[in-house]
N, C-alpha and C positions, 0 to 999 in steps of 0.2 A: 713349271716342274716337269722332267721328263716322262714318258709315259713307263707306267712298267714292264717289261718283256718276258718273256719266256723262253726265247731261239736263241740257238749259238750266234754269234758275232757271224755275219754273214760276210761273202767274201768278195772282190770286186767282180765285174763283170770282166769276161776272158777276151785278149786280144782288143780291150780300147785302152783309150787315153784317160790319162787319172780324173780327168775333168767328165769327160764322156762319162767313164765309170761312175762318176761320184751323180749326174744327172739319172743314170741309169735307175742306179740305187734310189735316188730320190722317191721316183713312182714308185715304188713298193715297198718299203721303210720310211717316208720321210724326207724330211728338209734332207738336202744334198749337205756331204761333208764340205767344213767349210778349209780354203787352204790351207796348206801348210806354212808352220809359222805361227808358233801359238798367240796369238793372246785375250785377253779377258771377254765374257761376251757383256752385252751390251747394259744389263743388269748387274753382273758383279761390280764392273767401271760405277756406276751408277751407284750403287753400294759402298762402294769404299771411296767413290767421295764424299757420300753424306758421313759416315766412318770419320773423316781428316776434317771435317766443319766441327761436328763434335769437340774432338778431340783440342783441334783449334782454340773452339772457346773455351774450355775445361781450362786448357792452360793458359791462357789468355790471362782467366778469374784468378789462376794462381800466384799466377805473376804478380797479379791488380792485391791480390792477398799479401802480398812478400812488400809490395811497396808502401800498403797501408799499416804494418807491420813495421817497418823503419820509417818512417818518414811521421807518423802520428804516436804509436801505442809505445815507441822506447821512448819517445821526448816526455813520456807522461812521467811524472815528481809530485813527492808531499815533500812541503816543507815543515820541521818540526822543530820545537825548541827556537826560538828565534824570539829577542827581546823588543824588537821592531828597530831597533838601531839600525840604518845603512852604512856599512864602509867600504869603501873602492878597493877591489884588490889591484894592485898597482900591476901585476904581469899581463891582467885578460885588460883592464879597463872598467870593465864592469862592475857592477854596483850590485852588494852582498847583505844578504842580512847577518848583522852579529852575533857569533855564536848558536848559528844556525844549521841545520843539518838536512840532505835533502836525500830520499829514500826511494825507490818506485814501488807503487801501490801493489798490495795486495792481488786487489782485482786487474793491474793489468799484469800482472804475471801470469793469474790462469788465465786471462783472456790469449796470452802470447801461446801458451803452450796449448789451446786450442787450435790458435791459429796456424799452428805447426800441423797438427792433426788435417785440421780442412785443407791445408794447403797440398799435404799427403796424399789424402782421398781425390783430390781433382788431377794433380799429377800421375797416380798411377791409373786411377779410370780413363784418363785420357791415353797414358800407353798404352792400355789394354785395346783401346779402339783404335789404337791406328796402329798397331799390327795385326788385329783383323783387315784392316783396310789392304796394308801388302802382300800379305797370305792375297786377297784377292788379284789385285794388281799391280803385281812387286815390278822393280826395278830390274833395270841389266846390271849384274855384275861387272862386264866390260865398261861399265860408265863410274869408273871406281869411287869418286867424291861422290855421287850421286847416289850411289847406292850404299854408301857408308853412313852418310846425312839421311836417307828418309829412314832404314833400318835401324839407325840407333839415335833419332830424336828425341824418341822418350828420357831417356837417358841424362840426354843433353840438358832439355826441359826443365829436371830433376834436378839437376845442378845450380842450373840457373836459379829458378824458386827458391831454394836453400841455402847455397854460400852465402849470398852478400848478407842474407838476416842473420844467420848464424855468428857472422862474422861480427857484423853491429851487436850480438849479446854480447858478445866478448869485451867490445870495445866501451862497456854504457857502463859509465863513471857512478851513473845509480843504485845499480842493481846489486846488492850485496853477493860475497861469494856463495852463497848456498842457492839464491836464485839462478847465477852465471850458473853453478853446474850443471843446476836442475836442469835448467832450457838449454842448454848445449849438449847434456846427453842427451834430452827426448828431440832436437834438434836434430843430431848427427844421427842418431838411429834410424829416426825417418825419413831423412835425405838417402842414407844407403840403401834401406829398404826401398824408396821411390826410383836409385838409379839402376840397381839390380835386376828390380821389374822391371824396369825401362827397356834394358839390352832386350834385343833379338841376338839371340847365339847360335839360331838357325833358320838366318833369313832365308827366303823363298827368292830364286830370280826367274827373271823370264828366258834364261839358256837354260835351267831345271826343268821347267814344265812344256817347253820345244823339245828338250831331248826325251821327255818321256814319252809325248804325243808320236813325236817320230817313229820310237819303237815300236809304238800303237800301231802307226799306219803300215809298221814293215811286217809284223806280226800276226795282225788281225786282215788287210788291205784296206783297212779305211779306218775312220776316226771316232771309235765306237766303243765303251768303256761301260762295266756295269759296276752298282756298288748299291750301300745300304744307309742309313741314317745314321749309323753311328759308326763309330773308325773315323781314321783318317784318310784311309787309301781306298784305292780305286780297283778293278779285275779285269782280267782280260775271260775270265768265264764262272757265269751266273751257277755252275755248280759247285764251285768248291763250299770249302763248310763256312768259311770266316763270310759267304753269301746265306747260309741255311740258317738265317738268326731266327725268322719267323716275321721280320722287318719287309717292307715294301720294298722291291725287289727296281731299281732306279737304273736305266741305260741311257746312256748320252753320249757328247764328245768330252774328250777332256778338259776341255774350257769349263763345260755343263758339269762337270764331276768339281770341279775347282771351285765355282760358284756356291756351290753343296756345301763343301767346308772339305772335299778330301785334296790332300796336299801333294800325295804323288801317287806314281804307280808302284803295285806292288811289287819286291824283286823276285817274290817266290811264282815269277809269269810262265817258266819252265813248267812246273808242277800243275799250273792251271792248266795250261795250254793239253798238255799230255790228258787231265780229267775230262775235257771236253772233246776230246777226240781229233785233237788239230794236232797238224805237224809243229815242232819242237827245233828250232836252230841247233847244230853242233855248238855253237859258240856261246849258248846262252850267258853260262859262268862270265864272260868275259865283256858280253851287254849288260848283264847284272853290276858287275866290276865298276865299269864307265858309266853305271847310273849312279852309282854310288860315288864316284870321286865328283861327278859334275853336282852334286847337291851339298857337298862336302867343301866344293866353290875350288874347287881345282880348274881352272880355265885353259887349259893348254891339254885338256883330255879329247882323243875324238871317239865316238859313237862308232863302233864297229858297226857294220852290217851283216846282219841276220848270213849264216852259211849253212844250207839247205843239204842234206844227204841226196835228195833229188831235184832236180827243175823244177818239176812238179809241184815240187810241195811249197814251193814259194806262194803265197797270195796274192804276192803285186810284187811287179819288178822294177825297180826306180834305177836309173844306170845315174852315173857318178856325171857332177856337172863340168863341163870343157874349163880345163885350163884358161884358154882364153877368154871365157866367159860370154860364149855361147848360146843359145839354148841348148839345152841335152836333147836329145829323141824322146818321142814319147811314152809314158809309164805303158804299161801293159802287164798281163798276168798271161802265164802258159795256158 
């Protein structure tokens, strides 16, 4: 857990290199910042894969539920009325009792329509934890099947457990119509309910939490984020009010803020920034803008850089990398 702070976000050291700087920092603040280039630290990865084993078997059991559901509890039958006479029906081959009539029990019908219920509860328990697990550590959006498939499994899951039993009430030659409805409304209720919950409708990627971190390091000059226990988002200064809860007062990188459970950075960074006495981009509105389209999964958005009314007031200076692909010159601050 990070330590709590009380200092502005401090600023890199003047005239070295981001690396230099970031060692600088290190002896007076702490672990040095780590590159740029977000992603997960070493504990949230760790987290959201025990997260996905979970979830795993949750749906695994449900699956294992939906199969023991078709394959054993619709084949169950009373036969009633039947004078023990056998006759062949001549279309199947098989051999019938006369005047016999054949019904599904009682008991497995509420057994069915619990097994609807448990199959529910494992289903969405299991979405629940494995989109905690991509809040940790989500997907590229640029890897478009891949990030389609792990943000909406749950979903998927949901279907799968559902349809085909659903589908077998319909089809059970036993079960009279009042049973069929019964289990195919409490059926389809809870299949929609399980895929609803399933969707992420605002998955997290890892081009969201690079471009926030970015702004971080263009803003602040290193990777240094404060926030509180509760919210979702992160600060760029420990005096604003949505900081003043009375909550433990938590600074870290934004990986470390991630790990926490906050999801991004805040937009209203302008307003912070200006409360702590730091210099403020002309452009903010329009960093604000491209934070918001790139979490919005707009992919073709770029990150403006920070435009400074003076030199000075830059923190760090990062020049643009070569066409050719180069190495660029090295960061430095005025």
């Amino acid at each position: 857990m990070p330590e709590n702070s009380s200092h502005k976000p401090a600023r890199a050291a003047a005239s070295k290199p981001a690396s230099t700087a970031s060692k600088a920092a290190a002896g007076a603040d702490g672990p040095a910042d780590p590159p740029a280039g977000w992603t997960p630290t070493p504990e949230a990865k760790a987290t959201a894969t025990r997260f996905r084993w979970i979830a795993a078997v949750l749906w695994a059991v449900a699956i294992a539920a939906e199969a023991v559901g078709i394959f054993w509890l619709l084949r169950q039958r009373q036969v009633t009325g039947g004078d023990g006479q056998y006759v062949r029906n001549p279309d199947t081959g098989l051999l019938e009792q006369q005047g016999a009539t054949t019904t599904f029990p009682q008991w497995a019908f509420i057994t069915l329509l619990v097994l609807f219920v448990v199959i529910a509860a494992l289903s969405i328990t299991g979405s629940f934890l494995w989109k905690k697990a991509n809040r940790l550590d989500p997907a590229r959006r640029s890897d478009t099947v891949r990030f389609f498939v792990q943000n909406q499994l749950g979903a998927i899951i949901a279907i799968i457990a559902f349809v085909p039993l659903i589908i077998m009430v319909f089809l059970n030659k036993d079960m009279s119509k009042g049973q069929k409805t019964t289990a195919g409304i409490v059926g389809i209720v809870l299949a929609a309910l399980a895929v609803v919950l399933g969707i992420d409708f605002k998955p997290s990627s890892v081009e969201q939490y690079t471009a926030d971190q970015s702004t971080v390091i263009q803003l602040l000059g290193q990777d240094k984020v404060v926030w509180v226990d509760g919210g979702t988002v992160y600060h760029v200064c420990e005096q604003v009010s949505a900081i003043q809860t009375g909550s433990d007062k938590r600074t870290g990188t934004t990986a470390q803020a991630v790990e926490a459970g906050k999801t991004r950075l805040t937009l209203e960074f302008a307003s912070e920034l200006r409360k702590c006495g730091l210099a403020v981009p002309e452009n903010s509105p329009a960093i604000a803008d491209a934070l918001r389209a790139i979490r919005d999964g707009k992919t073709d958005t770029t990150l403006p850089a920070p435009v400074w009314a003076n030199a000075s007031d830059a923190p760090i200076k990062i020049p643009d990398a070569s066409q050719s692909g180069s190495t660029p010159a090295p960061t430095s601050t005025p």
